[in-house]
C-alpha beads as a LAMMPS data file, in Angstrom:
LAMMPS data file: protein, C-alpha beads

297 atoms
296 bonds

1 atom types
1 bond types

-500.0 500.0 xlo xhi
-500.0 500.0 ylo yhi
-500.0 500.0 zlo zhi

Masses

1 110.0

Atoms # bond

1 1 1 270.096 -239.494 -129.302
2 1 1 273.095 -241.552 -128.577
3 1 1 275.870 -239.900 -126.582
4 1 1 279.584 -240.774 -127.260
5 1 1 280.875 -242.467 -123.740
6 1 1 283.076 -239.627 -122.176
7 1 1 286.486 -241.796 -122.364
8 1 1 285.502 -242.758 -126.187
9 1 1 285.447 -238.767 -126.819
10 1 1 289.065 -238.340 -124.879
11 1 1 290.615 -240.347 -127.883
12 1 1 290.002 -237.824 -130.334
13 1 1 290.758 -235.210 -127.572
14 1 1 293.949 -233.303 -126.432
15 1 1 294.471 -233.444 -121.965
16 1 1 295.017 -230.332 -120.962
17 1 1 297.802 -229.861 -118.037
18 1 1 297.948 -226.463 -115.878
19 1 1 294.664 -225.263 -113.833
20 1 1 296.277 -221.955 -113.273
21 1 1 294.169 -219.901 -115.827
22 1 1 291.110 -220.777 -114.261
23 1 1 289.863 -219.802 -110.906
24 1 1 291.467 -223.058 -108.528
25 1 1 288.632 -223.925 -105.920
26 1 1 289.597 -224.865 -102.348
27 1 1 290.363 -228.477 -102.763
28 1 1 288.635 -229.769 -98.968
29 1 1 288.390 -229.002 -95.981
30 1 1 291.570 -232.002 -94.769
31 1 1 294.884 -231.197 -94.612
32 1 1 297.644 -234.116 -95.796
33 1 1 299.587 -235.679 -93.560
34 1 1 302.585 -235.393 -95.750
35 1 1 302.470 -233.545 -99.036
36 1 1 305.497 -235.000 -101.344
37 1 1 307.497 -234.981 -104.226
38 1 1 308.703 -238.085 -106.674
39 1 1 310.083 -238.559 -109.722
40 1 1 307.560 -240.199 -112.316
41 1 1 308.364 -241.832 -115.512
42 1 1 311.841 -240.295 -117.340
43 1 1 312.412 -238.724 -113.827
44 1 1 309.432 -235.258 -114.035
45 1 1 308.633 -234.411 -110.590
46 1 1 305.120 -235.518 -109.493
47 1 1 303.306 -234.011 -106.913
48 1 1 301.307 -235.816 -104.437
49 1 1 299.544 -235.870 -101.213
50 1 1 298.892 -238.425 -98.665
51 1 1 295.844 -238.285 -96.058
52 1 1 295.825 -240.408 -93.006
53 1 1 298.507 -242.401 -90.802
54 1 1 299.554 -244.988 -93.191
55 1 1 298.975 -248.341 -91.064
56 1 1 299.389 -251.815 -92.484
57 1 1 295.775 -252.933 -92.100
58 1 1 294.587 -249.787 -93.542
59 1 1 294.208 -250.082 -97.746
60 1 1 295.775 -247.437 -99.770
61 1 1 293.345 -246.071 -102.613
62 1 1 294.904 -243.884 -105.233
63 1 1 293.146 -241.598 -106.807
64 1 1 293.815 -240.790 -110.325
65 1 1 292.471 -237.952 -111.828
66 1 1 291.543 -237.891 -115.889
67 1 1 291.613 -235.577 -119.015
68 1 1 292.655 -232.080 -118.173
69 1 1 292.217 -232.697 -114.806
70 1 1 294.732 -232.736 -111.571
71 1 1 293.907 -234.000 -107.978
72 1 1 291.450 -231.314 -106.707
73 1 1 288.828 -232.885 -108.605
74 1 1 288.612 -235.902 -105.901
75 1 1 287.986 -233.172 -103.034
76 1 1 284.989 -234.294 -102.243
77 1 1 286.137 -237.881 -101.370
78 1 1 288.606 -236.966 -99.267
79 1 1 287.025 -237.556 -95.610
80 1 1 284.231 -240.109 -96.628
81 1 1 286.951 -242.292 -97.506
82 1 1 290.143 -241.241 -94.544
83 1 1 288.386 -243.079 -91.588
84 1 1 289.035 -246.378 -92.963
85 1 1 291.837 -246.098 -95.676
86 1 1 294.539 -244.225 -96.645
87 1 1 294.324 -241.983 -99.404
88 1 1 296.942 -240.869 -102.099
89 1 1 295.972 -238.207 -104.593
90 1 1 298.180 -236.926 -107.198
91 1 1 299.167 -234.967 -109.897
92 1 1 299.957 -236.919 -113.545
93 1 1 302.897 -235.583 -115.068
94 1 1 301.793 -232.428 -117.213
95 1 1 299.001 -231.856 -115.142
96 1 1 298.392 -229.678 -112.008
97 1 1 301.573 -229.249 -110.355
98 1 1 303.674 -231.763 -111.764
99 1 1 306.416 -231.506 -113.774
100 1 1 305.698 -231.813 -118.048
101 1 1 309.478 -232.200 -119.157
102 1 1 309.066 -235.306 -121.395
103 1 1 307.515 -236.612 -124.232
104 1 1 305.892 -239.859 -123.592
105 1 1 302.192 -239.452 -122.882
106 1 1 301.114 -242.632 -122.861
107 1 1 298.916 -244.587 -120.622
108 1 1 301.941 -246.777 -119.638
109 1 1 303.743 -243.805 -118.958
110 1 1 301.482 -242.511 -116.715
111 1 1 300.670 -245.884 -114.937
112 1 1 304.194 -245.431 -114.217
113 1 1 303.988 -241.691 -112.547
114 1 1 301.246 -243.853 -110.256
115 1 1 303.996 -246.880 -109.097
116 1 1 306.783 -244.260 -108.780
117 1 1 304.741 -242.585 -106.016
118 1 1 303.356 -245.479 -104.775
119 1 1 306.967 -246.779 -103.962
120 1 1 307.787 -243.585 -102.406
121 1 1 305.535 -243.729 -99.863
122 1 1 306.546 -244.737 -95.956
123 1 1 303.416 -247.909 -96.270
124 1 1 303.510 -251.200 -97.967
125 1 1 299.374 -251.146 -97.533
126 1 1 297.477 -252.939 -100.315
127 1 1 296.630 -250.809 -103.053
128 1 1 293.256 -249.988 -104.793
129 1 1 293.776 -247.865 -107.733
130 1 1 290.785 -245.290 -108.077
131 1 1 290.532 -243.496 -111.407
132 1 1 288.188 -241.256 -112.845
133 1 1 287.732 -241.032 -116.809
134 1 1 291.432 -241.501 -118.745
135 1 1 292.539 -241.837 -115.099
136 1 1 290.777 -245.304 -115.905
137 1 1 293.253 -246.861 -118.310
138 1 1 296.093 -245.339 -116.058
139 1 1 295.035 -247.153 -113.221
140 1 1 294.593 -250.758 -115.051
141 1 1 298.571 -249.665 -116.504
142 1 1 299.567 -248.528 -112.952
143 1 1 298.018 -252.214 -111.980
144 1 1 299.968 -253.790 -114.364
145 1 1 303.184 -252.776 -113.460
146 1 1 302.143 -252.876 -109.620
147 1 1 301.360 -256.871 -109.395
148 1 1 300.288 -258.417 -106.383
149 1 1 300.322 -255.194 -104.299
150 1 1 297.106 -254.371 -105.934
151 1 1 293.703 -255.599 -104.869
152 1 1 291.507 -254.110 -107.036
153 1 1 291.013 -251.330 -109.452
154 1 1 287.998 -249.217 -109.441
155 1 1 286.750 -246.381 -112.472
156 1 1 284.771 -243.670 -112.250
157 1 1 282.786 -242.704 -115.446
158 1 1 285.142 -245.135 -117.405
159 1 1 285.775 -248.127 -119.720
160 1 1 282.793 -248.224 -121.366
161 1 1 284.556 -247.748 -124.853
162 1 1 286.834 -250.598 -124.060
163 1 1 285.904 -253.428 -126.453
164 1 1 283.851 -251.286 -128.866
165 1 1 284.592 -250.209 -132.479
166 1 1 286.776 -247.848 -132.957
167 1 1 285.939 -244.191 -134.737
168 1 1 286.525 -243.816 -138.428
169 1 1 290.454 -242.216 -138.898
170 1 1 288.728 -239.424 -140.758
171 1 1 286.516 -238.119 -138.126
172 1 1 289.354 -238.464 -135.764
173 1 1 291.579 -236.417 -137.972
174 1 1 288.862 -233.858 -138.140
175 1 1 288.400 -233.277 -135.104
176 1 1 291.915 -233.648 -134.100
177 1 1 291.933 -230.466 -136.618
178 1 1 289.704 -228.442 -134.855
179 1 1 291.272 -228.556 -131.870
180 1 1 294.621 -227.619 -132.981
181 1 1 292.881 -224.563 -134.608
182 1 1 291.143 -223.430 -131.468
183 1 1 292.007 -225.960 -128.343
184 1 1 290.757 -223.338 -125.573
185 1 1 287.360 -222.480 -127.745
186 1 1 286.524 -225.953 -128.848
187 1 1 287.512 -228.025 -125.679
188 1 1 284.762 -225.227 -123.458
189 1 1 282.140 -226.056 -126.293
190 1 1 282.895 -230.020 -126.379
191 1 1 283.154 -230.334 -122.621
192 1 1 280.193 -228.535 -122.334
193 1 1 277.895 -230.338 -124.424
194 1 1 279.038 -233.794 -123.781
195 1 1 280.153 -234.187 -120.077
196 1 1 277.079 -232.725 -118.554
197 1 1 273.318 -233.526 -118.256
198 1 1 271.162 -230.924 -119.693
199 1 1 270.199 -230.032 -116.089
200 1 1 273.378 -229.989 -114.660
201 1 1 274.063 -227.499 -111.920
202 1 1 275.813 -224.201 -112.476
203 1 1 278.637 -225.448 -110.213
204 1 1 280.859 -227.228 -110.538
205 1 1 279.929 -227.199 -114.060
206 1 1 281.256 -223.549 -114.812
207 1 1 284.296 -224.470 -113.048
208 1 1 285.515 -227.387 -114.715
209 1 1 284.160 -226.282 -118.150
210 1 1 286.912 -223.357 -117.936
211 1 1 289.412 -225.137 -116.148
212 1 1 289.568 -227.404 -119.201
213 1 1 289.885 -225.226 -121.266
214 1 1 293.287 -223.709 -119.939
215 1 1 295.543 -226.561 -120.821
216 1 1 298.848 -226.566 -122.692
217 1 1 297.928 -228.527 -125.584
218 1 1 301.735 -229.735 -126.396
219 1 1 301.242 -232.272 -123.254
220 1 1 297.351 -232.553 -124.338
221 1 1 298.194 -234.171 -127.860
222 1 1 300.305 -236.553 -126.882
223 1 1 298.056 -237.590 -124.057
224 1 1 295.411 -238.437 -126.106
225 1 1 297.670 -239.900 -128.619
226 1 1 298.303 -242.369 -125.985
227 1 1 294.705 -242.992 -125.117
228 1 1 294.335 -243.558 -128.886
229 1 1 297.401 -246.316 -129.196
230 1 1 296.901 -247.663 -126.092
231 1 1 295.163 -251.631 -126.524
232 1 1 292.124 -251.438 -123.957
233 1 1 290.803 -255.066 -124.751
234 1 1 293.928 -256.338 -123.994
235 1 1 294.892 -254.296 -120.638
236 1 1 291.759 -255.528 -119.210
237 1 1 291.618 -259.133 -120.591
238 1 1 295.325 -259.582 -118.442
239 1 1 294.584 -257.962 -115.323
240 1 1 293.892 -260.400 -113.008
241 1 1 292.019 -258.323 -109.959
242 1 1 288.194 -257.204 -109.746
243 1 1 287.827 -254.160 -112.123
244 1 1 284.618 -252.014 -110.947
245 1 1 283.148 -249.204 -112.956
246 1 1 280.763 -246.912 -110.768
247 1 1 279.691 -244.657 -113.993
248 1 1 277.306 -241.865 -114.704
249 1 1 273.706 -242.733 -116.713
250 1 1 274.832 -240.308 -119.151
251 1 1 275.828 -242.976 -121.201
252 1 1 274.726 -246.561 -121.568
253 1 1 278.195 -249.098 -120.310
254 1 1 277.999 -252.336 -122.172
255 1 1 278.576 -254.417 -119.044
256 1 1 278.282 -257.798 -121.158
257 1 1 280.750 -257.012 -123.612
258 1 1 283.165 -255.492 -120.513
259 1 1 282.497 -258.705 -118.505
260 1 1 283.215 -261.060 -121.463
261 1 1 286.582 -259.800 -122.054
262 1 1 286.886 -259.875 -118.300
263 1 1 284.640 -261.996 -116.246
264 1 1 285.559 -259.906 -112.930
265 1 1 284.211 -256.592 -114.503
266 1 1 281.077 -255.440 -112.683
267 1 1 278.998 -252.380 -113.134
268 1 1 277.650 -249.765 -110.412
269 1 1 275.479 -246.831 -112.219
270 1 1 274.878 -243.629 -110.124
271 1 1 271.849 -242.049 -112.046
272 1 1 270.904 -238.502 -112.447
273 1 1 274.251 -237.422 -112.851
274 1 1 276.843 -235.873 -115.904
275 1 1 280.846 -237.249 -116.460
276 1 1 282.293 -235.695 -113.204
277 1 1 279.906 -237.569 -110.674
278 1 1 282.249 -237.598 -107.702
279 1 1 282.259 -233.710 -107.937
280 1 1 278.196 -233.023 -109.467
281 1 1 276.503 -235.959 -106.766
282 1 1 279.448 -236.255 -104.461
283 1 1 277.493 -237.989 -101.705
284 1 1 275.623 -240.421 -103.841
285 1 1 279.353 -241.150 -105.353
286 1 1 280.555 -241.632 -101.944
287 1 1 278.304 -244.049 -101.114
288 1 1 278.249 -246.226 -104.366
289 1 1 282.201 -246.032 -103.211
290 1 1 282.034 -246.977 -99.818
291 1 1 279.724 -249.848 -101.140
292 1 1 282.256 -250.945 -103.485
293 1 1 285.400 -250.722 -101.178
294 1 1 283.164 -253.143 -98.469
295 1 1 282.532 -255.679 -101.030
296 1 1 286.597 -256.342 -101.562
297 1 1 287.156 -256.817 -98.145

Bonds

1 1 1 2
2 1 2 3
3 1 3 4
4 1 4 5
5 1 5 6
6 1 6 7
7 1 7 8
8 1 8 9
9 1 9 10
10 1 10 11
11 1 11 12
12 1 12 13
13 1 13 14
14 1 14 15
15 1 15 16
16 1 16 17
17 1 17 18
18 1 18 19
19 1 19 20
20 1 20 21
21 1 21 22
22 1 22 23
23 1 23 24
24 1 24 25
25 1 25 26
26 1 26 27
27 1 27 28
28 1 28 29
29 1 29 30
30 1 30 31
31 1 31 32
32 1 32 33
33 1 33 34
34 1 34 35
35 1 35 36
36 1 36 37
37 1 37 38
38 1 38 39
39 1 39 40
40 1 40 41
41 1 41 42
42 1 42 43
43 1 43 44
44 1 44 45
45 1 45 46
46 1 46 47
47 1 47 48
48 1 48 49
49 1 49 50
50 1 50 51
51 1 51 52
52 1 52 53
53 1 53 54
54 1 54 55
55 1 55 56
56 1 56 57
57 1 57 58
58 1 58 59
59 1 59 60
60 1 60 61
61 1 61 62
62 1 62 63
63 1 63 64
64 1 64 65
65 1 65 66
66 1 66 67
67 1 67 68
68 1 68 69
69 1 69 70
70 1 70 71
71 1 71 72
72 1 72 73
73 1 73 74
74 1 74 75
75 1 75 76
76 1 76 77
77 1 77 78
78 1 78 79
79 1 79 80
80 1 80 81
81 1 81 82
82 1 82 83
83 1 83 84
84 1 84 85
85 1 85 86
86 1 86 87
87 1 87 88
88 1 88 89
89 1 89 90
90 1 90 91
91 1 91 92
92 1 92 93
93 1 93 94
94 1 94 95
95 1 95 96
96 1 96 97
97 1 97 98
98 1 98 99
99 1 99 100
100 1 100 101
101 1 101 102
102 1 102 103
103 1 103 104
104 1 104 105
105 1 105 106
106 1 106 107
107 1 107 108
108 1 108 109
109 1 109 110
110 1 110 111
111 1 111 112
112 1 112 113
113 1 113 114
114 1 114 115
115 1 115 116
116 1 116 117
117 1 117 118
118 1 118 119
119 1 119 120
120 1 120 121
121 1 121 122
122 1 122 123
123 1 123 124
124 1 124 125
125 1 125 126
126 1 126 127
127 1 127 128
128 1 128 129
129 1 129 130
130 1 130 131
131 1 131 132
132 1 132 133
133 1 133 134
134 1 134 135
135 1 135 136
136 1 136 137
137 1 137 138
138 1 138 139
139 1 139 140
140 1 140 141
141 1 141 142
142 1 142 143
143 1 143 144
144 1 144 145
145 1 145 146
146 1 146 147
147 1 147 148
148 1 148 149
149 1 149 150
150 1 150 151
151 1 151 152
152 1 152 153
153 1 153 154
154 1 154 155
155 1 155 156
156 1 156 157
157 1 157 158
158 1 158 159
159 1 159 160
160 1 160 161
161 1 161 162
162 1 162 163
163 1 163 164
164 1 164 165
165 1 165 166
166 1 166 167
167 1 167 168
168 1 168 169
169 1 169 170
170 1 170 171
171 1 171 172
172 1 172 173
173 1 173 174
174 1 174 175
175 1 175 176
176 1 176 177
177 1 177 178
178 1 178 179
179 1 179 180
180 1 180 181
181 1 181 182
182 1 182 183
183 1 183 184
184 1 184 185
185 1 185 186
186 1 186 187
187 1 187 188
188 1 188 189
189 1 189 190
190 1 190 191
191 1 191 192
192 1 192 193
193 1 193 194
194 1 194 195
195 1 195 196
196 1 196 197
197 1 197 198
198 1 198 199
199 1 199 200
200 1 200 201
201 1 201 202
202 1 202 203
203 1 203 204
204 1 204 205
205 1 205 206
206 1 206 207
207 1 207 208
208 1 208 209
209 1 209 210
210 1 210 211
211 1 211 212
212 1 212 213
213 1 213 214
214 1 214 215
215 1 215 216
216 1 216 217
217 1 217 218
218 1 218 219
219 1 219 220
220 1 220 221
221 1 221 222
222 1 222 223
223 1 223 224
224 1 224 225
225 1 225 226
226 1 226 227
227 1 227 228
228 1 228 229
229 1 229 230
230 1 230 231
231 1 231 232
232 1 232 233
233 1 233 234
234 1 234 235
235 1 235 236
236 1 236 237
237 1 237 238
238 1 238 239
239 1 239 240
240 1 240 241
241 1 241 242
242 1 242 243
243 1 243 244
244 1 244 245
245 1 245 246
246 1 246 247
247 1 247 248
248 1 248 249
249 1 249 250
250 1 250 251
251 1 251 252
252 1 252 253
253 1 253 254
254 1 254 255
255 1 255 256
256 1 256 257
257 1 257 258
258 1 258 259
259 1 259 260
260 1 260 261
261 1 261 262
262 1 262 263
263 1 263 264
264 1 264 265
265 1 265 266
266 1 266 267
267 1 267 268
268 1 268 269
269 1 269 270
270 1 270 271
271 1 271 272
272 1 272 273
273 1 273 274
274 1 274 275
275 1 275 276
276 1 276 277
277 1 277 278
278 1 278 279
279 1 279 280
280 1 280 281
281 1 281 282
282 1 282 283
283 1 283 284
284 1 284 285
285 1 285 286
286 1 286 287
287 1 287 288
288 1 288 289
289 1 289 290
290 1 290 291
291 1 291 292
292 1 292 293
293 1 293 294
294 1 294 295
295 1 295 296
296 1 296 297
């Protein structure tokens, strides 16, 4: 049966912004050395954290959490990845704790939450840009407007759809329809069915299912609006850094098409895993990571 790649399926969906009606786990076990606020794109507060003592021959990865998501879901990366870098994780506007007073959604919008906080912070460290799922196409926009600070941008479960045909405007509009009618109901029953493997574990599966599903679907909408509009081929054709993708086996990445519209794409697959590998296989994540992050030194 062929699966829809996971960031193909968040252009028909809606992001989802507040975790608060679901059960918030404990992020990790580190505590930030400074835990901030910044004003993103059209000046909403975005909430961040920063782990480690910024130092100049230390990198600074940002981690950029996806779809309905906020910054706990990189908790398990947080101290396989402070010995040797600094670490940023935050919130995207309309999501977690950040502030959702606007109306632009769009992947440019968000890349530009990521610089604002970026340029906030008390290090001029090169950047890696670290997203997982729509987090993906906010990191190559974040890149974009970032320039030569950035040395490299790195997806997790992403870009696969990049390149490929788009879906028919009907069956967008369809489902666009049933998740206006029901966004709770039908995000737990698509998230369910087409994030995870069939033998996924209860946990963190239960968690994220419902934390999904407890989005404001005003912010949602236009999110994945902007996921829809935003010009993929092109964003990675012009960025002119190494552009990983570690991704799940879930679904099958078209690594020649990716490469030929960038020759410095390259491919990492962590089997045996669903959509959210950094939180279902968080060591074998790690690693694939760590493996990454040595090869751009």
């Amino acid at each position: 049966m062929k699966i829809t790649p996971p960031i193909a399926v968040l252009t028909i969906l809606f992001a989802v912004t507040e975790a608060t009606a679901a059960e918030t786990p404990v992020p990790h076990h580190h505590a930030p050395s400074i835990t901030g606020i910044a004003a993103g794109a059209a000046e909403v507060t975005i909430h961040y954290r920063l782990y480690g003592t910024p130092a100049a021959e230390k990198p600074l990865l940002v981690l950029v959490h996806g779809w309905s998501c906020d910054s706990s879901y990189w908790r398990e990366q947080i101290a396989a990845l402070t010995p040797d870098h600094i670490v940023l994780t935050l919130d995207l506007a309309g999501h977690g704790a950040s502030g959702d007073g606007r109306d632009d959604y769009s992947m440019r919008s968000f890349g530009e939450d990521v610089k604002r906080v970026v340029e906030s912070l008390p290090t001029t460290a090169p950047v890696i840009l670290i997203g997982h799922s729509m987090g993906g196409p906010v990191s190559i926009e974040a890149a974009r407007l970032m320039g030569s600070r950035v040395r490299a941008v790195i997806g997790a479960d992403t870009f696969a759809s990049i390149g490929a045909p788009p879906a028919p405007a009907a069956e967008t509009a369809a489902r666009f329809a049933f998740f206006e009618k029901d966004f709770a109901g039908t995000t737990r029953m698509f998230v369910e069915r087409s994030f995870f493997r069939a033998d996924a574990k209860p946990e963190p599966k239960r968690w994220i299912i419902e934390d999904m599903a407890a989005g404001n679907p005003r912010v949602g909408i236009a999110a994945v609006r902007g996921l829809n509009a935003w010009d993929g081929a092109t964003a990675l054709r012009e960025l002119g850094v190494p552009v990983i993708a570690i991704n799940s086996d879930l679904t099958v990445t078209d690594e020649d098409r990716l490469r030929a519209i960038n020759p410095k794409f390259r491919l990492h697959v962590v089997g045996g895993t669903g959509h959210f590998l950094m939180m279902e296989e968080p060591a074998a994540f790690n690693a694939a990571l760590r493996e990454e992050l040595a090869r751009l030194r």
